[in-house]
C-alpha positions in Angstrom: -24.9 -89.5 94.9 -25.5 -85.9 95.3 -22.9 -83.9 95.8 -22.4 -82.5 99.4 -23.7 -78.6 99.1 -27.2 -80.2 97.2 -28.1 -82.4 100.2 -27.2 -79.3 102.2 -29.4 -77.1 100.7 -32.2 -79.4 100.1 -32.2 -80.7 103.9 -32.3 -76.4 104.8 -35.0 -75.9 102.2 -37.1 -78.9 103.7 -36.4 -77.4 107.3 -37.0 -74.0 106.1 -40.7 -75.8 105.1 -41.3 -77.8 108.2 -40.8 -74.4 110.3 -43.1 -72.5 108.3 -45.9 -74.9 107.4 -45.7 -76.9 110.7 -49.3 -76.4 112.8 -48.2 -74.0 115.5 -50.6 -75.0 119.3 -53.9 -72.9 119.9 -53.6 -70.8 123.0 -53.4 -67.6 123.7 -52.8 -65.2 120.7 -49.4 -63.5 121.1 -48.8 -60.4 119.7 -46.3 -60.4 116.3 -42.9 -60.0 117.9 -39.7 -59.0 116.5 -38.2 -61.7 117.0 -40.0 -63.5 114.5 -38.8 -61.0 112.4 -35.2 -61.9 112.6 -36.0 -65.4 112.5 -37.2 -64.6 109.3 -34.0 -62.5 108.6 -31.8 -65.3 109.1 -33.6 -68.5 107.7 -33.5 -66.3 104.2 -30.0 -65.5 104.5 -29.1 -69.0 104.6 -31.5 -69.9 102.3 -29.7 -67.2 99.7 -26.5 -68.2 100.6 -26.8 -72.0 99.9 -28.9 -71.2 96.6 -26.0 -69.3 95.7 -23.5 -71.4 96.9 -25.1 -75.1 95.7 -26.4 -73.3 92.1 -23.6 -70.9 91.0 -26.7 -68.1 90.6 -25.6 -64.7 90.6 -27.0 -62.5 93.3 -29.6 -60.9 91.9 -31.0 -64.5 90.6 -30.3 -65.4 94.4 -32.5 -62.7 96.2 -35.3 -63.1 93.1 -35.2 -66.7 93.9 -35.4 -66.0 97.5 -38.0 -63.5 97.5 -40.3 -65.5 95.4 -40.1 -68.2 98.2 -40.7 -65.6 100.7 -43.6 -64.3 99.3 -44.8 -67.9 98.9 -44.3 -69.0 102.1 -46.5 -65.8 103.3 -49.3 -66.3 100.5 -49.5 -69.9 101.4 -49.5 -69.0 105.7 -52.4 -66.5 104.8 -54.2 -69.1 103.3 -53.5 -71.4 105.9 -56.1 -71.4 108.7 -54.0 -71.9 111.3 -51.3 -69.9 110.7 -50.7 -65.7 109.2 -48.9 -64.4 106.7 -47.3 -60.8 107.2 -45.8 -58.8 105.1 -43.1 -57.3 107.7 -42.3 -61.4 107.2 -41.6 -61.4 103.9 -39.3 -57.7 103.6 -37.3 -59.6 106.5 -37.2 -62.2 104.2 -36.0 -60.5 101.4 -33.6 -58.2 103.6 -31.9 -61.0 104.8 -31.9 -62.7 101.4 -30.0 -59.3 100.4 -27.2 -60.3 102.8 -26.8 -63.7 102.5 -26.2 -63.6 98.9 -23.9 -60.8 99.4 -22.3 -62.8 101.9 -22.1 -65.8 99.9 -20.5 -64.0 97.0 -17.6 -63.7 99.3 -16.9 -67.5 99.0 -14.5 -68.5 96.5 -16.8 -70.5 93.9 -16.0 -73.3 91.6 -15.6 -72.4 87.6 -17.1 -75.5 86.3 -20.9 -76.2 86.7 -21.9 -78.8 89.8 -23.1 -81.8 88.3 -23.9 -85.6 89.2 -21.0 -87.3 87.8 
């Protein structure tokens, strides 16, 4: 069995997907708001933090990782025709990716590799 942190990060990831992917209702069109924004802030940070956390990465490897997803959730949304990527999206992305790797790196980490003994 996987080890606790990989079913962690893998149920967030598939969440993380579900949220962006998911057909939003038609109805009236709602300008961009910040809040989407920070939803975007904090959904990275996670996402960076349990990368971190359930790989042993290294920050930078974190927030590369993390901004790769970011921009590929937005590429993927544009392309979408029912829902828009944006690019203040993504740097809210990657801004929060910034933190929550920094954050994680606060976390006392194992010295030995995770594996599926």
């Amino acid at each position: 069995m996987p080890p606790l942190r990989r079913l962690i990060f893998s149920a967030y990831w598939l969440a993380m997907l579900a949220l962006f992917f998911v057909p939003v209702p038609r109805g009236p069109v709602i300008p961009s708001s910040q809040l989407d924004k920070a939803v975007h802030f904090v959904l990275f940070l996670g996402f960076a933090a349990l990368y971190r956390l359930e790989r042993g990465a290294g920050v930078l490897k974190a927030v590369l990782v993390s901004a790769l997803f970011a921009g590929g959730v937005e590429l993927v949304q544009e392309l979408l025709g029912y829902r828009s990527g944006e690019l203040m999206d993504f740097v809210a992305g990657i801004i929060g990716a910034m933190v929550g790797a920094a954050v994680a790196q606060l976390i006392p980490q194992r010295n030995t590799p995770l594996r599926d003994d």
